[in-house]
DOZA-899460 format. One line per field, with one value per residue (C-alpha): residue in one letter; x, y, z; residue number from 1. Coordinates in Angstrom, 2 decimals, decimal comma. Each point is the difference from the previous one (the first is absolute). Layout:
BEGIN
resn c(a;...)
u c(X;...)
v c(Y;...)
w c(Z;...)
resi c(NUM;...)
//
This chain:
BEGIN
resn c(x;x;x;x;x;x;x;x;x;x;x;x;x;x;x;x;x;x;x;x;x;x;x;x;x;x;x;x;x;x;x;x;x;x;x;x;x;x;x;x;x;x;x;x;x;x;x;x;x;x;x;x;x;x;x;x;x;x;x;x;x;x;x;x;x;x;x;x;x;x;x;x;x;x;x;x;x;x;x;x;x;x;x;x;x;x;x;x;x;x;x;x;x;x;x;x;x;x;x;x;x;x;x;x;x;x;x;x;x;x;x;x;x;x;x;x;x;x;x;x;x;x;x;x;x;x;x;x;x;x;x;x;x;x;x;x;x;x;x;x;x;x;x;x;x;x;x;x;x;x;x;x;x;x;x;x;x;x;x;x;x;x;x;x;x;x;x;x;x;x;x;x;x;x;x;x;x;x;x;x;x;x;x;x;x;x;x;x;x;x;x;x;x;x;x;x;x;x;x;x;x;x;x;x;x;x;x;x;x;x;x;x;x;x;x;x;x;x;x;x;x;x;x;x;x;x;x;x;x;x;x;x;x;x;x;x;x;x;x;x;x;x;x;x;x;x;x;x;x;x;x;x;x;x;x;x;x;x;x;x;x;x;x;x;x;x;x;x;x;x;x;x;x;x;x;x;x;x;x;x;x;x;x;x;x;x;x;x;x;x;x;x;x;x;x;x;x;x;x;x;x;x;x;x;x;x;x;x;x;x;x;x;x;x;x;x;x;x;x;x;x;x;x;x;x;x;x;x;x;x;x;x;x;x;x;x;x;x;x;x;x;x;x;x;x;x;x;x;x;x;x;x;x;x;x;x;x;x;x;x;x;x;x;x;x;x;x;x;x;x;x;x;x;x;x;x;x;x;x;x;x;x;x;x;x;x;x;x;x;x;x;x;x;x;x;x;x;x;x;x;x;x;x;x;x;x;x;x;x;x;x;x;x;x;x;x;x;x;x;x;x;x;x;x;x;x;x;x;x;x;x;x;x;x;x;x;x;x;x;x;x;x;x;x;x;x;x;x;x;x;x;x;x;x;x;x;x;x;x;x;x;x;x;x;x;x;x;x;x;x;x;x;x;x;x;x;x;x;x;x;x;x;x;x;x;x;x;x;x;x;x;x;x;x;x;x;x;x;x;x;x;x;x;x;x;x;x;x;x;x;x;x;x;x;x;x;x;x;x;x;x;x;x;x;x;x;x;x;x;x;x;x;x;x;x;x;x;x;x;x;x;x;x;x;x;x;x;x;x;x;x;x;x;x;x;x;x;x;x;x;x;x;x;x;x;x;x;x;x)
u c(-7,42;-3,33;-1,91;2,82;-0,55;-3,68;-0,28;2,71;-1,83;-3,12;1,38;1,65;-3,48;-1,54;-2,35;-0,25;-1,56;3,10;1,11;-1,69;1,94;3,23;0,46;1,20;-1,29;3,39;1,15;1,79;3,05;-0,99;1,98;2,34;0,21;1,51;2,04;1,46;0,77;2,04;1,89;0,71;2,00;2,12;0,54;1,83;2,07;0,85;1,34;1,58;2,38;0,33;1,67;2,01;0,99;1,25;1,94;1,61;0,82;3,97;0,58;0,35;-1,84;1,86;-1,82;0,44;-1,22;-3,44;-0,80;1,06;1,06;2,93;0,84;-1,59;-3,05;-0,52;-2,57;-2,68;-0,41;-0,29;-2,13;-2,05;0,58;-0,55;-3,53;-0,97;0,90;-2,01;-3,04;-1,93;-3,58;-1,01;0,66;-4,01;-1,71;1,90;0,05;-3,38;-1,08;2,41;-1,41;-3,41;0,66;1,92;-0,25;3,73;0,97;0,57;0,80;3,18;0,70;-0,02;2,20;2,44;-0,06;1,19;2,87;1,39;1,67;1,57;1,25;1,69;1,26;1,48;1,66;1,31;1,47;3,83;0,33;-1,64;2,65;3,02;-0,49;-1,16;1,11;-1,13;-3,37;-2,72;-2,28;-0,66;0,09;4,00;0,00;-2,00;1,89;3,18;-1,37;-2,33;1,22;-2,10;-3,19;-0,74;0,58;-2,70;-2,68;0,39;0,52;-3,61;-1,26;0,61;-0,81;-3,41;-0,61;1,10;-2,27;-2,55;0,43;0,57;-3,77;-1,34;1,44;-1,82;-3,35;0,23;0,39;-2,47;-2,95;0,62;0,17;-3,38;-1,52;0,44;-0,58;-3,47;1,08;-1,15;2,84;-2,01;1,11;3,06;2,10;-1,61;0,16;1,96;1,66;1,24;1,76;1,33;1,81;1,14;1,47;1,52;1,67;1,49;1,41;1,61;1,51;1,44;1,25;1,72;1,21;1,94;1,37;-0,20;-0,05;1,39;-2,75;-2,49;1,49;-0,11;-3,71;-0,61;1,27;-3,12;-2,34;0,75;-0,66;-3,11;-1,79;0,34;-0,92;-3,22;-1,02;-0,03;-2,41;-2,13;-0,17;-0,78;-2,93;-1,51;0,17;-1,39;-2,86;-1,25;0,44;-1,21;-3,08;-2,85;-3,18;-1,47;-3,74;-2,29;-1,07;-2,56;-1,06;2,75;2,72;-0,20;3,02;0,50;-0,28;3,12;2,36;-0,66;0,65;3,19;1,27;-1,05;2,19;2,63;-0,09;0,60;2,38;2,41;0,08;0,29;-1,83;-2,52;1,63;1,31;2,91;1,98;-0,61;1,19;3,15;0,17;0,08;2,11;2,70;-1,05;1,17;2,96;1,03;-1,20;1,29;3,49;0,24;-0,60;1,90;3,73;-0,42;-0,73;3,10;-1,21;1,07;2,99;1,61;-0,12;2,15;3,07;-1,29;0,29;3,16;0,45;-1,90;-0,76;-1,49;-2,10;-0,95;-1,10;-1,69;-2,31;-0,44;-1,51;-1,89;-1,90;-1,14;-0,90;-1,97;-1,03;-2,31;-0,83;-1,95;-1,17;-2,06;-1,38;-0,88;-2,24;-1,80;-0,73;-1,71;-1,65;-1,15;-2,12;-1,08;-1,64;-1,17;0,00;-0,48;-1,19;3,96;-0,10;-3,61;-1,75;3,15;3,33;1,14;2,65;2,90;-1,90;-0,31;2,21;-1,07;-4,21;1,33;2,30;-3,49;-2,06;3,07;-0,07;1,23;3,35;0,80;-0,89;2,61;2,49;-0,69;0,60;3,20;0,72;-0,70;1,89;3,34;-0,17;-0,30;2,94;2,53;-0,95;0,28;3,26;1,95;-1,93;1,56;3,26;0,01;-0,80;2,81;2,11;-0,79;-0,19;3,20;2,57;-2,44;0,34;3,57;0,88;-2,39;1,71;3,55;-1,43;-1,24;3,22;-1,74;1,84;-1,54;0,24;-2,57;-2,01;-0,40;-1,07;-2,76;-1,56;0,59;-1,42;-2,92;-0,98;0,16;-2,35;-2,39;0,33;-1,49;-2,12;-1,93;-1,65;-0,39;-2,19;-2,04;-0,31;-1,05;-2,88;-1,65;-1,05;1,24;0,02;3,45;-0,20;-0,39;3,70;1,98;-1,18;1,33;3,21;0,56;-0,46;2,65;2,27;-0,68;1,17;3,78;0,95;0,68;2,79;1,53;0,39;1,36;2,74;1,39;1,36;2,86;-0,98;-2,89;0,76;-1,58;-1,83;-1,66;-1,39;-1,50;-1,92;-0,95;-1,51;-1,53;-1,84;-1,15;-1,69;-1,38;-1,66;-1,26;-1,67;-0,83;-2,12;-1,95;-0,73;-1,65;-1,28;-0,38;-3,10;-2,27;0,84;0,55;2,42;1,59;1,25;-2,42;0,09;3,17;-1,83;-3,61;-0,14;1,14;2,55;2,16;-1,85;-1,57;1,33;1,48;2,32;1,10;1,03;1,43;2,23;0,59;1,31;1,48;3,38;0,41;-0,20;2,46;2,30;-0,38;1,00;2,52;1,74;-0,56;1,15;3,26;1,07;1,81;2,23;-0,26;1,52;2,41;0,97;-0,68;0,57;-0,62;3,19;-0,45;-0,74;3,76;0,57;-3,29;1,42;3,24;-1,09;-1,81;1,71;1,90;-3,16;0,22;-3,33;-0,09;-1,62;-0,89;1,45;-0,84;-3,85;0,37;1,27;-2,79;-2,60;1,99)
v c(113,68;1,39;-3,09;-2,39;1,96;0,11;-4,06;-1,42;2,42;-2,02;-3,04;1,30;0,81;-3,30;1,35;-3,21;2,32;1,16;-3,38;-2,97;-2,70;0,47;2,40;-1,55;1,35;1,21;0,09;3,22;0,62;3,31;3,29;-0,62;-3,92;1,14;2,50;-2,21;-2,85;2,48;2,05;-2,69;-2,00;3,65;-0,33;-3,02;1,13;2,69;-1,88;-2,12;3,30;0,67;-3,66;0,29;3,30;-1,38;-3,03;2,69;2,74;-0,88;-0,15;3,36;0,59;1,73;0,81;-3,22;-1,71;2,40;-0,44;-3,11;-2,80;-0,99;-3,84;-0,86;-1,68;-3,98;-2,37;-0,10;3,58;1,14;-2,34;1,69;3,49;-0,61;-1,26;2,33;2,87;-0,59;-2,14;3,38;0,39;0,44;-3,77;-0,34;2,64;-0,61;-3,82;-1,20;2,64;-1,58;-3,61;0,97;2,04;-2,72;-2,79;-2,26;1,15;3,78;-1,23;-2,20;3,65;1,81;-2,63;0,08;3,80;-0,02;-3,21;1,72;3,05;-2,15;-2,20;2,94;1,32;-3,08;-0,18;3,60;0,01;-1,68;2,84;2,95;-1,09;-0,63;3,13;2,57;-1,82;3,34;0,15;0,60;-0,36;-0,35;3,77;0,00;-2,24;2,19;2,90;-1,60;-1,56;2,47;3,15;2,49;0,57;-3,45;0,08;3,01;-2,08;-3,25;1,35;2,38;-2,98;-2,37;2,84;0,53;-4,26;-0,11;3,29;-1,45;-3,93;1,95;1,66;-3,67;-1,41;2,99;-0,48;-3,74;0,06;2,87;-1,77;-3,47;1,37;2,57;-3,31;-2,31;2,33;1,37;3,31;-0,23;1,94;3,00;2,48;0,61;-2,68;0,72;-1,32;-2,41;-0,98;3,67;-0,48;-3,29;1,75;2,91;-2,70;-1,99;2,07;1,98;-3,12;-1,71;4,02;-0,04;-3,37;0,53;3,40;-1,25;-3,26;-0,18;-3,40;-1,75;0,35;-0,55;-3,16;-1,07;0,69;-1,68;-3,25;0,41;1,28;-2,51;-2,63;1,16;0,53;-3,77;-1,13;2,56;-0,08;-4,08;0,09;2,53;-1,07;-3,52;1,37;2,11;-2,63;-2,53;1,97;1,12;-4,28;-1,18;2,40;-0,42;-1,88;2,17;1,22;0,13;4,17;-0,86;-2,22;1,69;-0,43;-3,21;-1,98;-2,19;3,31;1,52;-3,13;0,04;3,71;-0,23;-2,95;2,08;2,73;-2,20;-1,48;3,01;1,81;-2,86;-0,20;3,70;2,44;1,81;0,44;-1,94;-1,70;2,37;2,26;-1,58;-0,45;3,71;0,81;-2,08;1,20;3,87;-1,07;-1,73;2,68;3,04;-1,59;-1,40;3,82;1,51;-2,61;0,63;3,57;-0,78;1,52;-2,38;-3,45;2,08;0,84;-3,59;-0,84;1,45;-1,39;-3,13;-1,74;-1,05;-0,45;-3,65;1,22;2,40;-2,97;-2,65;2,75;1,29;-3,49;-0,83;2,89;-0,54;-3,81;2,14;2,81;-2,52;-2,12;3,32;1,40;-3,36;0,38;2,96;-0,81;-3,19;2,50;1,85;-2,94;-1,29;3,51;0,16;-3,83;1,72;2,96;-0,15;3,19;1,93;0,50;1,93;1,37;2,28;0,95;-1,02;-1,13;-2,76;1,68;-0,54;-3,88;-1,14;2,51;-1,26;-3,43;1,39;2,01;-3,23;-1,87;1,01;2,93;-1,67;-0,93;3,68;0,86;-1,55;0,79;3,55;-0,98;-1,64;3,11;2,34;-2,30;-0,50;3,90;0,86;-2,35;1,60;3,43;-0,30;-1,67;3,21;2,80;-1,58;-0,28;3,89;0,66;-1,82;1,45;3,48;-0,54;1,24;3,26;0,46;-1,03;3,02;2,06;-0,25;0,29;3,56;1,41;-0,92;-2,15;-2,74;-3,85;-1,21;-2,88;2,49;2,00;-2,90;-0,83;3,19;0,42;-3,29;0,29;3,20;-1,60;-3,16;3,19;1,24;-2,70;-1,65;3,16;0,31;-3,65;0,14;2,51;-1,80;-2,98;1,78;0,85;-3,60;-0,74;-3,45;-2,05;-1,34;3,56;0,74;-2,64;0,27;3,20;-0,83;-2,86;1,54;3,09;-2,77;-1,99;2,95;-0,43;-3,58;-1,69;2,61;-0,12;-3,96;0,22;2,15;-3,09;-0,01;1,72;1,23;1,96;3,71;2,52;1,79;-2,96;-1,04;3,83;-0,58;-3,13;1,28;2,92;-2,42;-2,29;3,49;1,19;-3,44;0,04;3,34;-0,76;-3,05;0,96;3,47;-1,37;-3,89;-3,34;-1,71;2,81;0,61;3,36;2,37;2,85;-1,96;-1,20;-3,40;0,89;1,21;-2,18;-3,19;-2,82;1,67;-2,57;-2,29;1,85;-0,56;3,31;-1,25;-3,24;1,86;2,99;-2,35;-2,71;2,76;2,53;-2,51;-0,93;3,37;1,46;-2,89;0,15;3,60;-0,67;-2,61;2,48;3,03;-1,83;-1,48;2,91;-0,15;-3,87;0,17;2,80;-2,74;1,74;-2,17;1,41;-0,37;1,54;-2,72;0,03;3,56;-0,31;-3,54;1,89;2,90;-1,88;-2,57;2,73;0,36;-1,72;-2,17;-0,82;-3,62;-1,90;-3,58;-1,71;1,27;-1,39;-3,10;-0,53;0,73;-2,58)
w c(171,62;1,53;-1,90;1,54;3,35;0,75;-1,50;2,89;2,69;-0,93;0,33;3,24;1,42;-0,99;-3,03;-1,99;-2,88;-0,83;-1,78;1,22;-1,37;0,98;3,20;2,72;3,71;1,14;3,04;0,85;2,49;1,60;-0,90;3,54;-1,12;-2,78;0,92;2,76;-2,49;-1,86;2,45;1,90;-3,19;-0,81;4,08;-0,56;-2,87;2,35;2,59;-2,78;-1,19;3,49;0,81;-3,16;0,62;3,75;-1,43;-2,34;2,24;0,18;-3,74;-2,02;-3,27;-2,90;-3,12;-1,60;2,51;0,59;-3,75;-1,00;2,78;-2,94;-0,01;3,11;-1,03;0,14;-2,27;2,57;0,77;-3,65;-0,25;1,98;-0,78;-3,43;1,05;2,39;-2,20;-2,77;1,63;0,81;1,41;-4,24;-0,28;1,71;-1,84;-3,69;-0,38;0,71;-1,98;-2,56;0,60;-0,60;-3,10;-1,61;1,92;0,61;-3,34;1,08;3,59;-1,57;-1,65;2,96;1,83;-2,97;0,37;3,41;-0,73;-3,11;1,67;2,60;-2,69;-1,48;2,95;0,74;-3,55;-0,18;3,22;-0,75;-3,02;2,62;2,97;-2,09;-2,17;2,33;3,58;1,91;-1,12;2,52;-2,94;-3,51;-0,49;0,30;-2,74;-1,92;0,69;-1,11;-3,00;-1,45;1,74;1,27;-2,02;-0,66;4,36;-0,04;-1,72;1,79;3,59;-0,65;-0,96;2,49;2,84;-1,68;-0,07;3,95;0,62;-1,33;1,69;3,20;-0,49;-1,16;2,73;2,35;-1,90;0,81;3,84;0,21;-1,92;1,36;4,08;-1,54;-1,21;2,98;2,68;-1,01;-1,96;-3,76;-2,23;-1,81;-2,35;2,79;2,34;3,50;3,70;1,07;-3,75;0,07;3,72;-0,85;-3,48;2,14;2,28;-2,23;-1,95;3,17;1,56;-2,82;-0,88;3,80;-0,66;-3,42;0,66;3,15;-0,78;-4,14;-2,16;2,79;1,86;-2,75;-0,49;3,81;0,00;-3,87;2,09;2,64;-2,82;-2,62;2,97;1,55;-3,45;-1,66;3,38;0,78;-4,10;0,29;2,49;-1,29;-2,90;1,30;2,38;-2,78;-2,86;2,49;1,08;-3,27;-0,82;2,16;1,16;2,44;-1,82;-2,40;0,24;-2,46;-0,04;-2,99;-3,14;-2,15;3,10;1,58;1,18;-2,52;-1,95;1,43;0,14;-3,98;-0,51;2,63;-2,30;-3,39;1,15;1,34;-3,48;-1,91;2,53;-0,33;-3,80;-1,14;2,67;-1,28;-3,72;-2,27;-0,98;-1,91;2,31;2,58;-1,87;-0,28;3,10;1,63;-3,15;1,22;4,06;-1,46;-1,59;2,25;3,03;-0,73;-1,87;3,27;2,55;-1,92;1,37;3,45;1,63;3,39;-2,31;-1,68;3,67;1,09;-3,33;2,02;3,60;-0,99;1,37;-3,85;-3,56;1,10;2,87;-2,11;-2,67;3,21;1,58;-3,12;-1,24;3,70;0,27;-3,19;1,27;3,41;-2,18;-2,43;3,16;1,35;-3,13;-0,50;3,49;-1,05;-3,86;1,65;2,46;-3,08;-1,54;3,07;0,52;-3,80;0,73;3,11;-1,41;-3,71;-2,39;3,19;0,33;-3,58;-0,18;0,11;2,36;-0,75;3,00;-0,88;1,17;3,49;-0,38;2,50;2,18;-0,36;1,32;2,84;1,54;0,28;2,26;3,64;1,50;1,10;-3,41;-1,49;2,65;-1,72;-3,32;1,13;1,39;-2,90;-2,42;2,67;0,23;-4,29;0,13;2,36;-1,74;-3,12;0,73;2,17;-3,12;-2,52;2,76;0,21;-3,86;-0,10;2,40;-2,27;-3,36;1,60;1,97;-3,26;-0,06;3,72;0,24;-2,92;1,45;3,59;-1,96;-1,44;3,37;1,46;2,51;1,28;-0,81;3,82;1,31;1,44;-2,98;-2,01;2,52;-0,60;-3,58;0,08;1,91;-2,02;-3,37;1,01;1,58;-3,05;-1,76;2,78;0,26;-3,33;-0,48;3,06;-1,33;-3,20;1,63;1,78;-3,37;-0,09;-3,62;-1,31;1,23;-3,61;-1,68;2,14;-1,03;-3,82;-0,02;1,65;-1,74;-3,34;0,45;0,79;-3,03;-2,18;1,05;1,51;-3,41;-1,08;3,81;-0,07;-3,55;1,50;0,97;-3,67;0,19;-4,18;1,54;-0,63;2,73;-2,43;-1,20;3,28;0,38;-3,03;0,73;3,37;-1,64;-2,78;2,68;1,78;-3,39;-1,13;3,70;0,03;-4,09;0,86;3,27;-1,86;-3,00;1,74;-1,71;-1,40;0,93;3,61;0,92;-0,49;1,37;2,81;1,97;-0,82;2,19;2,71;0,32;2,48;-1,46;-2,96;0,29;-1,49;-3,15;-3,71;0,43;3,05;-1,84;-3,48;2,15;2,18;-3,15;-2,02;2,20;1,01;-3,36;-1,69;2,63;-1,06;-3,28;-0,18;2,68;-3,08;-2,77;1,48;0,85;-3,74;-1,03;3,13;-0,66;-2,37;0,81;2,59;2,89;2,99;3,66;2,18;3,32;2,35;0,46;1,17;2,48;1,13;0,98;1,40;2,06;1,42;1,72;2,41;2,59;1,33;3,26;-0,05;3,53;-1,10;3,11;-1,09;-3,64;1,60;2,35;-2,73;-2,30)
resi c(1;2;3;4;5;6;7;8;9;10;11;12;13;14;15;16;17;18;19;20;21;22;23;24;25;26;27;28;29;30;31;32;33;34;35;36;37;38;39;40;41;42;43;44;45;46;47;48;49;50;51;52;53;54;55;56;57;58;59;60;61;62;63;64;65;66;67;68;69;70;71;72;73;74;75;76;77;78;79;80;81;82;83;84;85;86;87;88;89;90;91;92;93;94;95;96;97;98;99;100;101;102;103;104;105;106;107;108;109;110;111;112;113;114;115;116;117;118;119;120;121;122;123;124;125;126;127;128;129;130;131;132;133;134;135;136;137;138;139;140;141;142;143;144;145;146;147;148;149;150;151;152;153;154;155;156;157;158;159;160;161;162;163;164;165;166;167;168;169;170;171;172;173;174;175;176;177;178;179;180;181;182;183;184;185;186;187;188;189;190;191;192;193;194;195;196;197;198;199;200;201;202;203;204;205;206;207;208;209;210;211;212;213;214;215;216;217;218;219;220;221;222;223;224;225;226;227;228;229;230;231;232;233;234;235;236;237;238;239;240;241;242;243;244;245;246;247;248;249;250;251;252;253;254;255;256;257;258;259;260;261;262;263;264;265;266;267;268;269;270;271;272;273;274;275;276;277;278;279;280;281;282;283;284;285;286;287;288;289;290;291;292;293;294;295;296;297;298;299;300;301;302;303;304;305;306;307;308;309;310;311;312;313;314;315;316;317;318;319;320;321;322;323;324;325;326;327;328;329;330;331;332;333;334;335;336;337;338;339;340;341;342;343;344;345;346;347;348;349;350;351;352;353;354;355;356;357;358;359;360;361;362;363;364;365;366;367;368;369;370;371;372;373;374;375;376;377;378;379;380;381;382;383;384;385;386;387;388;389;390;391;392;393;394;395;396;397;398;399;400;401;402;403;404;405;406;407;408;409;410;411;412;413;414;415;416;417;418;419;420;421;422;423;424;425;426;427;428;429;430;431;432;433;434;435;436;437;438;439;440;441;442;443;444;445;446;447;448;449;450;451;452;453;454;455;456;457;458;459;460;461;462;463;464;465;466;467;468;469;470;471;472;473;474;475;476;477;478;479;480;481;482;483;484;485;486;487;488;489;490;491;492;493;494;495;496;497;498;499;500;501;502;503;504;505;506;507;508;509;510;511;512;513;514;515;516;517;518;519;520;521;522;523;524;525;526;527;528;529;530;531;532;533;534;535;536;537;538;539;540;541;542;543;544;545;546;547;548;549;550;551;552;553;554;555;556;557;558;559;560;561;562;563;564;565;566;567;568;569)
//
């Protein structure tokens, strides 16, 4: 970090010694440029809320409504959501990192990875609506299916993965506002990136806490706009730039111009066949995102709220299906920057720094100042409609706790109440994830860890589809999939280190470690999911609650705004 540190602060201040090939002469948005730039986007979110907020002011929330908008969502806007929710501010830092480590092999992988859980989603949604048609999210399921310590396990895991996206997402906006304003990250987020993280998450708290997933939704349709229209054109402007460049002078015998277009086209060469390994393992890690991603996605509690929003499962298939094409495009964008980027500056990106997960950003700095304006824009909008679908998840998966906790204390569960209650549990969260973010840890090293707690127990939930699954069966499953996951990072793979800390180090994800760890965690948990359940196999246990739950509650009654679902049809 100090290494990474004192190399970008020399290529701040214009020392050329500090890597001579590639480092661009930035041009830096002052600390109050940036600032501005960012305030003024979570300004217009603001006033966004507040106009919803207005048009809303004669209807009346109930519960159902606050947490889940039931059956009042059309094509287009979960569409939207969808992308919104998931295209966070880690999309720049992680996949041109991913394009020049692997080149379009790994950056197919890491499109897949983010099309797969959509897919899903879109396929388990008929069986989630008809079986448990009160869900708020994938949790009820699991409490019906699998009971309560099966419940435990999944719902700590899934609140660790969103703690931990929250803090990526934090990380993100505070390095990318640090590095375009002038303020090098050090050992600690500082200076404006710190003020912009405070901001954020405060705004898009106020804004969740008051008006819940239907608000989160109104502002995914703004978000999910403004970001394939701002990321086309920076993406454009960089790429073009770093193309199509001023003539290049010759600096010396060893550096002429002719010089530099050949070692631009070498690296171009190379980035677009395999990055800068080789083939296989290219192939490994785009099977590692595959598999760590989609593992982590099916416990996002933001994509498992919008199963029940939707005005129907169709609705839920059209709008994943058109997501992915929109998410597919948009990582697309930033995979090419990633290749332009080591075409422009070539092993300078890896060595004797590794800097890659900074490529797009070493392309944004040469464009002028009005287009580092709206990159930051960019990063701040891809931040808020991240974080506001990860603290209405929260409130959803912590909203059974509250709502028995409330029950206990005799307290009752009024509008009012649930504001607060709400508001404290996303402070709750927000407040250490902040913190966590200013230790400026690798965005990378967060989501390996969240993703791999979450491969340890999404096979033998999704095989609880099977009505032969016993619940006891799925527990051991989940516990397997923990113990081959601490087994393998403890003891490492082809001579990598142990004891964790292949875990831990930049770029984990993409170690031998990582791909064996996330290769064989999902199919160990499933394999002892199968075993564990022959002998009540062939007992013939068969699961037959959905019935009861389907009774019980269809005696709730959902208030449901059809003129809305109409309009949105």
């Amino acid at each position: 970090s100090d290494v990474c540190s004192s190399d970008l602060r020399a290529v701040r201040d214009g020392d050329r010694d500090a890597d001579t090939d590639r480092s661009p002469m930035p041009i830096m948005l002052s600390e109050s440029e940036g600032l501005g730039a960012a305030f003024a986007t979570l300004v217009c979110f603001f006033l966004a809320t507040v106009a919803f907020a207005y048009n809303q002011r004669s209807k009346s929330y109930d519960v159902d409504t606050y947490m889940v908008a039931r059956n009042t969502q059309g094509v287009l806007s979960l569409t939207l959501s969808f992308f919104a929710s998931g295209a966070g501010a880690w999309i720049i830092f992680a996949v041109p990192e991913a394009t020049i480590l692997g080149g379009p092999i790994t950056l197919f992988g890491y499109v897949v990875a983010c099309l797969v859980p959509l897919m899903l989603i879109g396929w388990i949604t008929p069986k989630l609506r008809a079986k448990v048609p009160t869900g708020i999210t994938f949790f009820e399921y699991v409490q019906v299916r699998y009971g309560t310590y099966v419940n435990v396990y999944v719902t700590l895991t899934s609140l660790f993965y969103m703690f931990l996206y929250l803090s990526a997402e934090f990380t993100a906006v505070g390095q990318a506002v640090d590095l375009l304003s002038g303020t090098v990250p050090s050992g600690d987020l500082q200076g404006p990136g710190l003020a912009v993280v405070i901001g954020t998450s405060l705004l898009t708290m106020l804004y969740t806490s008051y008006g819940g997933l239907p608000i989160s939704l109104a502002t995914d349709k703004v978000q999910g706009v403004g970001m394939i229209a701002i990321a086309t054109l920076v993406t454009i402007a960089a790429c073009a730039k770093a193309l199509f460049p001023a003539p290049a002078a010759d600096t010396g015998p060893e550096n002429t111009a002719l010089s530099q277009l050949e070692t631009a086209h070498a690296n171009w060469e190379k980035v677009t066949s395999y990055g800068i390994n080789t083939e296989e393992k290219a192939w490994k890690f785009a099977i590692t995102l595959i598999i760590a991603v989609t593992c982590a996605n099916m416990l996002h509690t933001g994509y498992h709220q919008r199963i029940w929003a939707a005005r129907d499962s169709a609705a839920v298939r059209q709008g994943a299906c058109m997501a992915s094409a929109t998410t597919f495009l948009f990582m697309l964008f930033f995979g090419f920057m990633g290749m332009v980027a080591f075409a422009r500056y070539g092993f300078g990106l890896v060595a004797p720094v590794y800097l890659s997960f900074l490529a797009a950003f070493w392309l944004i700095q040469e464009l002028a100042a009005g287009w580092q304006v709206l990159a930051i824009i960019l990063v701040v909008t891809m931040v808020a409609s991240s974080c506001d679908s990860l603290q209405t998840g929260i409130t959803a998966l912590m909203h059974p706790i509250t709502e028995r906790l409330l029950a206990k204390l005799n307290i009752a569960s009024t509008a009012r109440t649930g504001l607060v209650v709400n508001f404290a549990v996303t402070t709750i969260i927000n407040v250490p994830a902040i913190i966590l973010s200013t230790q400026n840890i690798s965005v990378l090293t967060l989501f390996v860890l969240a993703d791999l707690i979450c491969a340890t127990c999404i096979v033998p939930v999704l095989l609880g589809l099977w009505s032969r699954i016993h619940h006891l069966a799925a527990l051991a499953g989940c516990l397997a999939g923990a113990f081959t996951a601490l087994l393998i990072f403890g003891v490492g793979i082809d001579g990598e280190a142990g004891n964790y800390k292949t875990l831990t180090m930049d770029g984990g994800l993409y170690t031998e470690t990582s791909f064996w760890a996330f290769l064989l965690t999902p199919l160990c948990s499933a394999a002892a999911t199968l075993l564990a359940n022959v002998p009540f196999f062939l007992k013939g246990y068969e699961f037959d609650g959905y019935e009861a739950n389907t009774a019980a509650a269809k005696a709730v009654e959902v208030k449901v705004d059809t003129n809305k679902a109409s309009a949105e049809a």
